[in-house]
Backbone and ligand atoms as CSV (ligand in chain L), in Angstrom:
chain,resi,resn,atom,element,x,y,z
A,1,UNK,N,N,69.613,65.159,-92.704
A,1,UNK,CA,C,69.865,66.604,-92.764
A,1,UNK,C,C,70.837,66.913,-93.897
A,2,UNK,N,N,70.746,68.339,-94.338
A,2,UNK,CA,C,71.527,68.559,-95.367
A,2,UNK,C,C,72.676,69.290,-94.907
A,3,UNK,N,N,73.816,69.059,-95.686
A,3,UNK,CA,C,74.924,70.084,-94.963
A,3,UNK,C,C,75.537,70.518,-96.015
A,4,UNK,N,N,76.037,71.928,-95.948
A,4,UNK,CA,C,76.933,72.611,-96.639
A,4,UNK,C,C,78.124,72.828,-96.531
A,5,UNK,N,N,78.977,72.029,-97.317
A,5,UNK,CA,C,80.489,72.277,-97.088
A,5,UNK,C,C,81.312,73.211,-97.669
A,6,UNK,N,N,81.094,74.681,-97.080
A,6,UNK,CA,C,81.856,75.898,-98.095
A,6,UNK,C,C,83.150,75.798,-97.839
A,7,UNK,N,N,84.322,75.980,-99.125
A,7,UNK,CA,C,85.655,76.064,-99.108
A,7,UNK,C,C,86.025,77.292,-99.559
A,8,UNK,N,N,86.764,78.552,-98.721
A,8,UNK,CA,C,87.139,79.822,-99.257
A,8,UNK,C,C,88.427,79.430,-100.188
A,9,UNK,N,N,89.091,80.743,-100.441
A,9,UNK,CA,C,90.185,81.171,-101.347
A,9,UNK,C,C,91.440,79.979,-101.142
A,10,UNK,N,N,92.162,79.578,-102.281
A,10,UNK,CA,C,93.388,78.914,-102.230
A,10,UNK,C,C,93.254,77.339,-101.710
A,11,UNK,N,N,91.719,76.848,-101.590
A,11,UNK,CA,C,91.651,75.748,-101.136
A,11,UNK,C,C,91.271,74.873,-101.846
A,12,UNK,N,N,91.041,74.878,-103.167
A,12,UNK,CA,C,91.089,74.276,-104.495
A,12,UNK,C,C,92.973,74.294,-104.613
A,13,UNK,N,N,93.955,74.285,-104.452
A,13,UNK,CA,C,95.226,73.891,-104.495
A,13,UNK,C,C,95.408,72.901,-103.487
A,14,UNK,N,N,94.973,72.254,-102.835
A,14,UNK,CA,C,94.719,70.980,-101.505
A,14,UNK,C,C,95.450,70.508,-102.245
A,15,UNK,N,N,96.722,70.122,-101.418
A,15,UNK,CA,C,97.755,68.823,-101.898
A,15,UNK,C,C,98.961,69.130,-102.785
A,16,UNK,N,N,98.533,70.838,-103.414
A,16,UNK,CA,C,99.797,71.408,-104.196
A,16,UNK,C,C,100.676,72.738,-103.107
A,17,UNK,N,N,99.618,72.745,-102.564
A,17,UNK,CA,C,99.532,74.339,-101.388
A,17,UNK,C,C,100.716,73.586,-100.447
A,18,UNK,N,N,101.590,74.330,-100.367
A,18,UNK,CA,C,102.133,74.219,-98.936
A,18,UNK,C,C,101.972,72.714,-98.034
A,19,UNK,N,N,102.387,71.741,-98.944
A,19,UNK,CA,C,101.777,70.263,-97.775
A,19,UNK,C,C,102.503,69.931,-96.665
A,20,UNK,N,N,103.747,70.760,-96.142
A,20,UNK,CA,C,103.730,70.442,-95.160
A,20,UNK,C,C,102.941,71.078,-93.852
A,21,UNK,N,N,102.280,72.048,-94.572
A,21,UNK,CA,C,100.953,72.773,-93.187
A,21,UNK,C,C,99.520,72.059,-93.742
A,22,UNK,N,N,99.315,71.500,-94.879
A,22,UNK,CA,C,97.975,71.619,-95.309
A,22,UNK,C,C,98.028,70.033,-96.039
A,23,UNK,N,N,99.047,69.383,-95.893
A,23,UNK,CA,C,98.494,67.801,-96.120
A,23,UNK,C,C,99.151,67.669,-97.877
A,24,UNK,N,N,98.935,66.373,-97.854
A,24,UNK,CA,C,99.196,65.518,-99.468
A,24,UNK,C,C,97.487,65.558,-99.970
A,25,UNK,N,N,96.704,65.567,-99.202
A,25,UNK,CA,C,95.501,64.862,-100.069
A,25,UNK,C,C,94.842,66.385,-100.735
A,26,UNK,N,N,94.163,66.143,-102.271
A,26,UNK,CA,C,93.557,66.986,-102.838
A,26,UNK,C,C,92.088,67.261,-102.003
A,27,UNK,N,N,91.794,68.566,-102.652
A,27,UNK,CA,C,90.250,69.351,-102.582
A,27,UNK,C,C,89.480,68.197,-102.981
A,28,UNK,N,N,89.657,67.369,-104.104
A,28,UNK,CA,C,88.416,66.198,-104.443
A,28,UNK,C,C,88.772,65.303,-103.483
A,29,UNK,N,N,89.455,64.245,-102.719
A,29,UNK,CA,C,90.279,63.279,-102.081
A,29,UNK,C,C,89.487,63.625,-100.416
A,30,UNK,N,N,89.386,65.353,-100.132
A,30,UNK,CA,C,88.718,65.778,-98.638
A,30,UNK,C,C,86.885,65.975,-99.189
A,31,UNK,N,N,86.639,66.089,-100.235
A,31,UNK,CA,C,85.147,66.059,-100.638
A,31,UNK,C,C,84.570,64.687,-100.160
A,32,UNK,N,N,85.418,63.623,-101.024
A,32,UNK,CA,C,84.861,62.332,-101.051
A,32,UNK,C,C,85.213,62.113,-99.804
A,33,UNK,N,N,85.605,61.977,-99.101
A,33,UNK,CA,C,86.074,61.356,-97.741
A,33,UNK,C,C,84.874,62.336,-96.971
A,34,UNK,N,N,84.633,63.354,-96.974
A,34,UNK,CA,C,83.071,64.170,-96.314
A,34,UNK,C,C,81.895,63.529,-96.687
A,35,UNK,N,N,81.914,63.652,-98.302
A,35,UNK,CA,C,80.683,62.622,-98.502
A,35,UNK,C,C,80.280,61.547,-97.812
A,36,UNK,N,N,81.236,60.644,-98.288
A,36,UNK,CA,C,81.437,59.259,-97.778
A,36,UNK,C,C,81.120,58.901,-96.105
A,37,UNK,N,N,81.556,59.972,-95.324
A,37,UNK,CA,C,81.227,60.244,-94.113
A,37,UNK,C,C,80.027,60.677,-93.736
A,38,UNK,N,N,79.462,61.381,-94.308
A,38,UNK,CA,C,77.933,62.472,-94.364
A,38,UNK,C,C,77.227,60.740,-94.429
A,39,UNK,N,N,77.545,59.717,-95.587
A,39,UNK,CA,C,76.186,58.419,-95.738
A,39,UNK,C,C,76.368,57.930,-94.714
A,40,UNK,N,N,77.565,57.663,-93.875
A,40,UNK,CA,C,77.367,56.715,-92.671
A,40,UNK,C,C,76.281,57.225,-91.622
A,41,UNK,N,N,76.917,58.766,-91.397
A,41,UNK,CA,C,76.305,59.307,-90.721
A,41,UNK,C,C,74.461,59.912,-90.734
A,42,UNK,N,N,74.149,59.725,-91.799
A,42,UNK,CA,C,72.807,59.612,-92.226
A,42,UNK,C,C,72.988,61.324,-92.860
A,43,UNK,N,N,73.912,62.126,-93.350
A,43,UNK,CA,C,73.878,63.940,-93.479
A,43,UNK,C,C,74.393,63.588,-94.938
A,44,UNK,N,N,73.625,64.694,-95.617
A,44,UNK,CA,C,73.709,64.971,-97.259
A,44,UNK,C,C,74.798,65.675,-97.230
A,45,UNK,N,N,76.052,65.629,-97.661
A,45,UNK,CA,C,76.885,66.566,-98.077
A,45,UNK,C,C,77.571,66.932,-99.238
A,46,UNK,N,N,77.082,68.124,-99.494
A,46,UNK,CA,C,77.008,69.063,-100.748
A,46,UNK,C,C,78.559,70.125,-100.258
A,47,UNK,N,N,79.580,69.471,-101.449
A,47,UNK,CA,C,80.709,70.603,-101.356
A,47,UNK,C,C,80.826,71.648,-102.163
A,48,UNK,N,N,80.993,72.596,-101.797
A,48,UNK,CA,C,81.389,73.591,-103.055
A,48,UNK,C,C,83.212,74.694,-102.537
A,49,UNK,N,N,83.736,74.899,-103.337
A,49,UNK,CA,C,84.974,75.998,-103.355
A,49,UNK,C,C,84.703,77.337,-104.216
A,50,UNK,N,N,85.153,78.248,-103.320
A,50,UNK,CA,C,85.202,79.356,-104.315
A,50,UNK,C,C,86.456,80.284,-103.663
A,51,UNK,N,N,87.489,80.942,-104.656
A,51,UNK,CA,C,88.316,81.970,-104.351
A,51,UNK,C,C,87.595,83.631,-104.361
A,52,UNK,N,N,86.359,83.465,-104.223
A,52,UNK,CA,C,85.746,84.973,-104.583
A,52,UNK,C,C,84.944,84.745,-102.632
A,53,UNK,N,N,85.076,85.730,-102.157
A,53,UNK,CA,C,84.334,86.619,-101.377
A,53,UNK,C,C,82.839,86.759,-101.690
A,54,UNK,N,N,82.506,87.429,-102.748
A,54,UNK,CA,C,80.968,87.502,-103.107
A,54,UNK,C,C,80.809,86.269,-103.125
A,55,UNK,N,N,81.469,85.784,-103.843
A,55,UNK,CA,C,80.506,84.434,-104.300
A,55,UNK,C,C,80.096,83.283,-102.982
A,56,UNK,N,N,81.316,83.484,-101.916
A,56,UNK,CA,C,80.887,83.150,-101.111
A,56,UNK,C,C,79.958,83.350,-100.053
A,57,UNK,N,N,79.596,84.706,-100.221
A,57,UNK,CA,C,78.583,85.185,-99.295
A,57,UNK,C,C,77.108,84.881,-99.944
A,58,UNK,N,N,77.261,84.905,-101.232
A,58,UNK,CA,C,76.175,84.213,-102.155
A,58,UNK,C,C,75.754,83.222,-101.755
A,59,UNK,N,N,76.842,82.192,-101.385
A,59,UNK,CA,C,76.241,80.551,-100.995
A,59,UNK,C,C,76.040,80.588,-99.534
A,60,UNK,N,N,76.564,81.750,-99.004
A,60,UNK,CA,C,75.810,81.537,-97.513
A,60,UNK,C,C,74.792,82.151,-97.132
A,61,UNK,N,N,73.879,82.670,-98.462
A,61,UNK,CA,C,73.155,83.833,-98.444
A,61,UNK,C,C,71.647,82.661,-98.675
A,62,UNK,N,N,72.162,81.691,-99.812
A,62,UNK,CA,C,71.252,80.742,-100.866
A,62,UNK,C,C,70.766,79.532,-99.837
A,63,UNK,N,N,72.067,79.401,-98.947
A,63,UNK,CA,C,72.192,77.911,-98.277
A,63,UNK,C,C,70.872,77.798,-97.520
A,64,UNK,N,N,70.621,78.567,-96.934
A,64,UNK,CA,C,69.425,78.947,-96.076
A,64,UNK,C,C,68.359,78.335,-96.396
A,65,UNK,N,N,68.300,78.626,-97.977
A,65,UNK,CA,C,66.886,77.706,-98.445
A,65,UNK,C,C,67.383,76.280,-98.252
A,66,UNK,N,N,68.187,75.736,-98.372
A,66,UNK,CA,C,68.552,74.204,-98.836
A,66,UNK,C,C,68.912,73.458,-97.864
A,67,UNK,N,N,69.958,74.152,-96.820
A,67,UNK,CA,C,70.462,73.408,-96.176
A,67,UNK,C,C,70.302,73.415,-94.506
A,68,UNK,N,N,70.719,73.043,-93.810
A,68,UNK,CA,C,70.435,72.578,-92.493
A,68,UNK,C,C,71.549,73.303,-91.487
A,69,UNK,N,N,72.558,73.122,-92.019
A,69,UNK,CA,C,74.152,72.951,-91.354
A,69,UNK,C,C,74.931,73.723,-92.690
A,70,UNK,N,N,75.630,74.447,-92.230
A,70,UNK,CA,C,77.345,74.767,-93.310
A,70,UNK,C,C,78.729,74.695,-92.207
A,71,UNK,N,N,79.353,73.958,-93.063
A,71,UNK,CA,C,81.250,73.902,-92.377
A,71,UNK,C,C,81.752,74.665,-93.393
A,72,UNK,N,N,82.234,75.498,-92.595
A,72,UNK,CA,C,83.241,76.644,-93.107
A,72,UNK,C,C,84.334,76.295,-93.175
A,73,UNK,N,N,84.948,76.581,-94.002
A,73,UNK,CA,C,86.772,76.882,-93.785
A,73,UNK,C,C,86.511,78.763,-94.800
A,74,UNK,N,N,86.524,79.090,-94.405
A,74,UNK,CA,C,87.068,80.982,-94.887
A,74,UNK,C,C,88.395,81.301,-95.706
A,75,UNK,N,N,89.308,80.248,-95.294
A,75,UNK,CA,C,90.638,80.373,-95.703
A,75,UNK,C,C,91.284,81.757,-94.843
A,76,UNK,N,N,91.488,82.687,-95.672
A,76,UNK,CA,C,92.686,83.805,-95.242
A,76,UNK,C,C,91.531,85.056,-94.683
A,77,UNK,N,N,89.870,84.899,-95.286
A,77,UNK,CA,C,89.063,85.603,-95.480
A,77,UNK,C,C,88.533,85.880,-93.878
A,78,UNK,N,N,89.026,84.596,-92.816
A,78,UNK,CA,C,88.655,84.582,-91.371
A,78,UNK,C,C,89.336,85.678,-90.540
A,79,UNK,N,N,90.443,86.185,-91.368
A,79,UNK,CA,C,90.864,86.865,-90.567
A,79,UNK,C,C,90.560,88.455,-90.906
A,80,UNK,N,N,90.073,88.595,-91.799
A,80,UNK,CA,C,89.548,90.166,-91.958
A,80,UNK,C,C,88.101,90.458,-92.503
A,81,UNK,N,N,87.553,89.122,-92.822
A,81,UNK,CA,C,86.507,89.897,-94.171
A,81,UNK,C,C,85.517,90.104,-93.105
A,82,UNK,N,N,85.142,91.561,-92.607
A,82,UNK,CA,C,83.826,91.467,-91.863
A,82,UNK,C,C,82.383,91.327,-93.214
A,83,UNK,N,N,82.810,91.733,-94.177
A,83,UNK,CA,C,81.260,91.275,-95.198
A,83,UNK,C,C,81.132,89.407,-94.378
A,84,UNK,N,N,82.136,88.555,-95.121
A,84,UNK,CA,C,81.421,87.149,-94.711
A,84,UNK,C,C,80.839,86.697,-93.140
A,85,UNK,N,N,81.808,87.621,-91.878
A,85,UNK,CA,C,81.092,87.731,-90.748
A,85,UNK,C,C,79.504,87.930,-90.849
A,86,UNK,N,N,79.485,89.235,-91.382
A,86,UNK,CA,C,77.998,90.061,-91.832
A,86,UNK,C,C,77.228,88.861,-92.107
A,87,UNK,N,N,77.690,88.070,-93.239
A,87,UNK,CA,C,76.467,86.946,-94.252
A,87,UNK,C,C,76.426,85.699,-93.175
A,88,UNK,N,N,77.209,85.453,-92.491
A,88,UNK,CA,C,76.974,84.389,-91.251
A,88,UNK,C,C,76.177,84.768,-90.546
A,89,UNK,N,N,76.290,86.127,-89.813
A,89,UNK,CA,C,75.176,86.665,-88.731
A,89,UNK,C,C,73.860,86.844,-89.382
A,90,UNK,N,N,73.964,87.190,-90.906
A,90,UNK,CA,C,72.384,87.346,-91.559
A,90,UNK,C,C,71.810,86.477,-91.704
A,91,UNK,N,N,72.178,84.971,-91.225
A,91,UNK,CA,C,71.464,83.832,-91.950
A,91,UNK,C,C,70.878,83.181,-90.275
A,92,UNK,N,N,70.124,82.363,-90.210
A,92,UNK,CA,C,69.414,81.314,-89.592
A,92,UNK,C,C,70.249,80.080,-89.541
A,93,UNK,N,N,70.817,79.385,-90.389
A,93,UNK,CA,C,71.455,78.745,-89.922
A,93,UNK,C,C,73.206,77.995,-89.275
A,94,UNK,N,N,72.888,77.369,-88.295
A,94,UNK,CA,C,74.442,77.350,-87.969
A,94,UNK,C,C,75.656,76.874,-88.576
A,95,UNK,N,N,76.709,77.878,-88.786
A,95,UNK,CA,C,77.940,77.789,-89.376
A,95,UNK,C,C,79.143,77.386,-87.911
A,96,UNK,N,N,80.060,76.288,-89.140
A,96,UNK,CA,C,80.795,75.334,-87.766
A,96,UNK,C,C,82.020,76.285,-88.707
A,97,UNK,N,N,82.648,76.826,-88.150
A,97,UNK,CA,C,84.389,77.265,-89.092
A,97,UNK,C,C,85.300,76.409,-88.726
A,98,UNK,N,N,86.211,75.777,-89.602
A,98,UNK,CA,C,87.071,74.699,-89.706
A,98,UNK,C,C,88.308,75.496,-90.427
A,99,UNK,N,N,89.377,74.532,-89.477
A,99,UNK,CA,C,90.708,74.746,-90.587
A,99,UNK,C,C,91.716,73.598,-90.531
A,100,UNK,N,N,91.961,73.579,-91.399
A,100,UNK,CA,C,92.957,72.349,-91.469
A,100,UNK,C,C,94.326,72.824,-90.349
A,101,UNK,N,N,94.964,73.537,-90.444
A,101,UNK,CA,C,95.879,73.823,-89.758
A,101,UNK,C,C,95.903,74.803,-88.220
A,102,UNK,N,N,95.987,74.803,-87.530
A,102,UNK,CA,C,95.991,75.268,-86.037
A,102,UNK,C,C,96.741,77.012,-86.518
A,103,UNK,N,N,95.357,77.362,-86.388
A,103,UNK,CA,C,95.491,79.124,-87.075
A,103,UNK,C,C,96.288,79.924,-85.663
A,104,UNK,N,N,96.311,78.760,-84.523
A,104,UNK,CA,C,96.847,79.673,-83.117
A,104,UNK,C,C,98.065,79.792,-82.932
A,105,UNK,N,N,98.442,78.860,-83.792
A,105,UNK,CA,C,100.179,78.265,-83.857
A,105,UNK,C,C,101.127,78.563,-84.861
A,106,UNK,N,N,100.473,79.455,-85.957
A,106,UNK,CA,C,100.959,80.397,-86.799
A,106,UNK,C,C,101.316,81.924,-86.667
A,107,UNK,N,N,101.279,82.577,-87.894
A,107,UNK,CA,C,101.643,83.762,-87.910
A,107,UNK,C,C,100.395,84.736,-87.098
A,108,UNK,N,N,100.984,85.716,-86.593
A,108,UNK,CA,C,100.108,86.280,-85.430
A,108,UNK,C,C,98.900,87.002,-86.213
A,109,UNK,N,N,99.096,87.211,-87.577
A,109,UNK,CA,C,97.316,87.332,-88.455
A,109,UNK,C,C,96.849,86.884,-88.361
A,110,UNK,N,N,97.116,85.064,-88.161
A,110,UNK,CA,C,96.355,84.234,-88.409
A,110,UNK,C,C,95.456,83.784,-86.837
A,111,UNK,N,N,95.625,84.232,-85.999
A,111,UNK,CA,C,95.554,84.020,-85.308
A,111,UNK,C,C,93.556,85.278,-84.208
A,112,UNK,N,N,93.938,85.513,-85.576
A,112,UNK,CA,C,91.929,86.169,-85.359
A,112,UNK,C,C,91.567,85.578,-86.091
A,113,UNK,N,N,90.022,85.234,-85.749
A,113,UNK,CA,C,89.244,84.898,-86.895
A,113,UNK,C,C,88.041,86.095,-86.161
A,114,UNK,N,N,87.919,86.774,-87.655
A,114,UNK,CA,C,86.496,87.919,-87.211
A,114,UNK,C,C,85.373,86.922,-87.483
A,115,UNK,N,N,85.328,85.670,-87.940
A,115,UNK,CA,C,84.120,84.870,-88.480
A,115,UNK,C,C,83.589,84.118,-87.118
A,116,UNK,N,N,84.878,83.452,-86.827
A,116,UNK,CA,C,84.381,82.699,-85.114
A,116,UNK,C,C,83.516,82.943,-84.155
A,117,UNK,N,N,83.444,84.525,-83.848
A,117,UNK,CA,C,82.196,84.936,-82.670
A,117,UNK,C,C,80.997,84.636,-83.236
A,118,UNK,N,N,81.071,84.950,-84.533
A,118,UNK,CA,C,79.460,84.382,-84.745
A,118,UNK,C,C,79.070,83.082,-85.610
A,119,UNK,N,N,79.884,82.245,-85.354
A,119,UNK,CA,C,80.195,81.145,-85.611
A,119,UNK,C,C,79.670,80.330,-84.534
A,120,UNK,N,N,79.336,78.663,-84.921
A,120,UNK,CA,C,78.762,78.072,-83.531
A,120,UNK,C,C,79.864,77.856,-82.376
A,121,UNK,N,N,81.028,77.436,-83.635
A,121,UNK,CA,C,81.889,77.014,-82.658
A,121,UNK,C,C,83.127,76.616,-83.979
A,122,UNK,N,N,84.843,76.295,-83.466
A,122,UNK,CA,C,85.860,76.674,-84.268
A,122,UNK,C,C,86.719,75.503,-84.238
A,123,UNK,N,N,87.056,74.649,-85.599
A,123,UNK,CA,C,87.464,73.403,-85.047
A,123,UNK,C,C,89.002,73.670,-85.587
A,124,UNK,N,N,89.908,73.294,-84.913
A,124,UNK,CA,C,91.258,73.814,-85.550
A,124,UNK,C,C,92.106,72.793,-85.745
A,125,UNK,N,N,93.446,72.902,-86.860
A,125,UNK,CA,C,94.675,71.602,-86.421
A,125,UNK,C,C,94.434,70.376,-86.655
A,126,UNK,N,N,93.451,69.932,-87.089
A,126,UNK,CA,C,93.125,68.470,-87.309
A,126,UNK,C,C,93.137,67.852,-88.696
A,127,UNK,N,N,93.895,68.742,-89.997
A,127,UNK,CA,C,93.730,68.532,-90.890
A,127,UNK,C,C,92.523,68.364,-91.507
A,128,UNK,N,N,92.776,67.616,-92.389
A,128,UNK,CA,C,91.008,67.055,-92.689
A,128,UNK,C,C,90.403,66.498,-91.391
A,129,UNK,N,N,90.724,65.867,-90.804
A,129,UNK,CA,C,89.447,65.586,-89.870
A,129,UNK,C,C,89.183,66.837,-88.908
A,130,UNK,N,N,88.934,67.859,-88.931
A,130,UNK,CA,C,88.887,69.286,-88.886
A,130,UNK,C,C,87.412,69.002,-89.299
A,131,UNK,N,N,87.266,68.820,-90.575
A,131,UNK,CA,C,85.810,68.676,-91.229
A,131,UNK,C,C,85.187,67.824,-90.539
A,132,UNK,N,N,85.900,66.320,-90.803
A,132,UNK,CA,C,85.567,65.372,-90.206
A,132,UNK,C,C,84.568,65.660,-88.465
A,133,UNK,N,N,85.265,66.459,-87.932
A,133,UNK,CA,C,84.540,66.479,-86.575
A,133,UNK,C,C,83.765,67.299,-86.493
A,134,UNK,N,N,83.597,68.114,-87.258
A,134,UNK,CA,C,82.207,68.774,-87.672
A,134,UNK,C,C,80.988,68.638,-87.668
A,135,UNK,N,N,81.273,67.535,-88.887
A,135,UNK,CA,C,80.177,66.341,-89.596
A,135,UNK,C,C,79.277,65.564,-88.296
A,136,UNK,N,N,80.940,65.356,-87.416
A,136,UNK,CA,C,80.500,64.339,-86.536
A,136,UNK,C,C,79.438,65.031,-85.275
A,137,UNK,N,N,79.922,66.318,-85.111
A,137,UNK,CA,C,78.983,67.612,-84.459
A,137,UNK,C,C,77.699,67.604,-84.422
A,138,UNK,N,N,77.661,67.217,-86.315
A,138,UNK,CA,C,76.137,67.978,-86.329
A,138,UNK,C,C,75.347,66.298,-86.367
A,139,UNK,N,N,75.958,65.646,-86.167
A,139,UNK,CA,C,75.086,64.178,-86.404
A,139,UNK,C,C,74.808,64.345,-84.724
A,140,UNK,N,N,75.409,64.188,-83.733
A,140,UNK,CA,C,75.208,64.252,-82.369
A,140,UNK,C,C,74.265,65.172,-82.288
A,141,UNK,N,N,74.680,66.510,-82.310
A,141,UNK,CA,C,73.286,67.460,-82.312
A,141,UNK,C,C,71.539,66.594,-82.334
A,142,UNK,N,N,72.013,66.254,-84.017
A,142,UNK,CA,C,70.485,65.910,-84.372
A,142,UNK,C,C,70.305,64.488,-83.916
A,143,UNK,N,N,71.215,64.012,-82.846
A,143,UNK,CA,C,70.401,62.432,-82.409
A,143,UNK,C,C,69.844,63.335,-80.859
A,144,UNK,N,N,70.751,64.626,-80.212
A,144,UNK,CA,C,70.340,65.082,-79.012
A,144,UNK,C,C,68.784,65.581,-79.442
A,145,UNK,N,N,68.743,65.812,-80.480
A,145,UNK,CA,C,67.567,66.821,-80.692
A,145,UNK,C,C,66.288,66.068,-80.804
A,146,UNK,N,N,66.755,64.885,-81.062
A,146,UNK,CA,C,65.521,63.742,-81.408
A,146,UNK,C,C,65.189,62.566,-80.136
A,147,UNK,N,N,66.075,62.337,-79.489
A,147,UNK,CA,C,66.039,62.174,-78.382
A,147,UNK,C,C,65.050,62.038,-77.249
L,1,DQA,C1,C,93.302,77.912,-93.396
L,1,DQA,C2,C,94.139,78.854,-92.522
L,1,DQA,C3,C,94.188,80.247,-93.109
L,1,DQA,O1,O,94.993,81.088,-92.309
L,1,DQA,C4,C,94.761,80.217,-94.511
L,1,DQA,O2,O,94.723,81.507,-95.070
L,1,DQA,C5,C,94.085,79.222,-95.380
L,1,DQA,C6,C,93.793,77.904,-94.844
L,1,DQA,C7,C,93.339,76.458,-92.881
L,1,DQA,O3,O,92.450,75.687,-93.256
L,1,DQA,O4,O,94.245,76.098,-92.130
L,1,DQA,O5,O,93.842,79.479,-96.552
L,1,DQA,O6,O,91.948,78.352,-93.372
């Protein structure tokens, strides 16, 4: 299966951002470690980052043709952008939203995500393996599904 790993706003700074909420390791350092994870697991994973809104609703607009699965992280965008809500609910396939840091245990903005309800489901606090259990999500899925 193919999977889409979208990264919103400020998440291309991985490892310069704030590391004591968001880690030492870079945006390339959490790619390869997804990849690398996606071959064990038998899942293609295709990363991309963008700090734009459109552009992200673009790739969740495109993914549809290509891909199977997308892991979200939204960044700051989870907590207000109803457009990227909108482009999640317009699509067919299922979006997992991820965050590196436990959005419940922060500042009380952070603490909605308008993306989550229509989201499959919301993995929080786990740093990178945030993604990590995602990955690991959608591999279970597709051994239940084959089964
Ligand atoms: C984040 C949490 C958001 O509140 C924040 O704006 C981010 C990163 C996370 O992964 O913990 O940019 O999505």
């Amino acid at each position: 299966a193919n999977v889409l790993v979208l990264h919103g706003p400020n998440l291309n700074l991985l490892g310069k951002r704030e590391p004591d909420v968001y880690g030492i390791a870079t945006l390339d350092e959490l790619n390869r470690r997804l990849i690398e994870l996606g071959t064990k697991l038998d899942l293609d994973v295709t990363c991309y980052q963008s700090n734009m809104e459109g552009d992200l609703i673009n790739h969740l607009h495109f993914a549809s043709e290509k891909f199977d699965y997308i892991i979200l992280n939204p960044g700051a965008y989870t907590h207000y952008s109803y457009a990227i809500r909108d482009a999640i609910a317009s699509i067919d396939i299922p979006v997992i939203e991820v965050h590196l840091s436990n959005i419940h245990a922060r500042e009380a903005f952070r603490t909605t995500s308008v993306t989550a309800p229509v989201s499959q489901g919301q993995i929080v606090g786990f740093g990178l393996m945030s993604y990590e259990l995602a990955l690991i999500s959608i591999q279970q899925k597709l051994n239940e599904a084959t089964d």
